[in-house]
N, C-alpha and C positions, 0 to 999 in steps of 0.2 A: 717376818723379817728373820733373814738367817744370823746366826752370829758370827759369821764374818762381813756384814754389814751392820751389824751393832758395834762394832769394833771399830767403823771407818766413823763413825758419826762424833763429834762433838759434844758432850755432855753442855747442855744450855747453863748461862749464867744466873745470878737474878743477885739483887742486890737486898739486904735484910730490908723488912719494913713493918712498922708498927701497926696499923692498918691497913685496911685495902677497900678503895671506893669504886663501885659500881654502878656506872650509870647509864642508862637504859636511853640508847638513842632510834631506837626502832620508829618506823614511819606512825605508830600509831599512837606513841606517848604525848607527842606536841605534834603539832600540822606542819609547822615552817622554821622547822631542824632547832627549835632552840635546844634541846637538849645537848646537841652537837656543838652549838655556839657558846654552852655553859661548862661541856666537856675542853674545847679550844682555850678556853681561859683559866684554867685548873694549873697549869703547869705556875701559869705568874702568881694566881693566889698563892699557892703553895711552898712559892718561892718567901713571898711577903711573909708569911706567917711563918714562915721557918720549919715547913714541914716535907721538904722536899730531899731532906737527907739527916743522919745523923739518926737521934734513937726514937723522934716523933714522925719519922719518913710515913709518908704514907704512898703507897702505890695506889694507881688510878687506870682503869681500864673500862673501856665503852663496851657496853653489851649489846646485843639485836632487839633481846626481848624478853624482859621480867612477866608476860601473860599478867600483868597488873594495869593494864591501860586505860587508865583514869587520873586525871587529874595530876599531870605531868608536868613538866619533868620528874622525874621519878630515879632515886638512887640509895645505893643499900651499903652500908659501913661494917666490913666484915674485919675479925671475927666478933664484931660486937651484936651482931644478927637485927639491929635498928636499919629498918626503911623509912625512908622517907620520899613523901609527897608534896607535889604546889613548891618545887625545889626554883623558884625565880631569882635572879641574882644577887638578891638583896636576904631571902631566904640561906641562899647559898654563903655565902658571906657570914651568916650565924651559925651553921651548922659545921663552917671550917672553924669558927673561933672559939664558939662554945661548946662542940664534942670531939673537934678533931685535933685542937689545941690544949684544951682546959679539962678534954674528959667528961663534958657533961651533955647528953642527947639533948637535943632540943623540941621538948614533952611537943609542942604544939604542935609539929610539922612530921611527927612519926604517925604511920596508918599499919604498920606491924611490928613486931619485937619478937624475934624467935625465944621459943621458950626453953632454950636450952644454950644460948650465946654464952661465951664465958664471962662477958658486962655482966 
């Protein structure tokens, strides 16, 4: 890219956020898109719990493929380097209230912890 087309471009927005969740909707996590169907419902949880803006905001972005395809849906809470697995809606539901609300991983439903998160 020349610099006089880095000059015509728009520097992108983004808006602050406390979090950031990743969840893995690729064909090979779940067979019949729930992961997509758990991602389509994140904007209302996130409303309900109050995490949708302000200093708990958490951003939410759908991935292709975490190479972790087992036992899905499957999503990962950065910069706290917790993944989690077996994410069904009822799971999901605890891991907004109890890590993404209260701060606290929900020990049962994580299958990695990066060893270097700043959690």
């Amino acid at each position: 890219m020349s610099n006089s087309t880095a000059t015509l471009l728009e520097k992108p927005k983004m808006m602050d956020y406390h979090r950031h969740l990743l969840v893995c909707v690729g064909p090979r996590c779940t067979e019949n898109e729930e992961s997509q169907a758990l991602f389509d419902t994140l904007g209302e949880k996130f409303k309900a719990a109050g995490i949708d803006n302000g200093a708990l905001r958490v951003k939410r972005t759908r991935t292709h493929c975490f190479a972790t395809c087992k036992s899905g849906p499957v999503m990962c809470v950065q910069p706290d380097g917790i993944w989690y697995y077996n994410v069904t809606e009822a799971n999901l539901d605890r891991i907004i209230k109890e890590h993404l609300v209260d701060g606290q991983p929900v020990e049962d439903l994580i299958y990695h912890r990066s060893s270097d998160a700043n959690a």
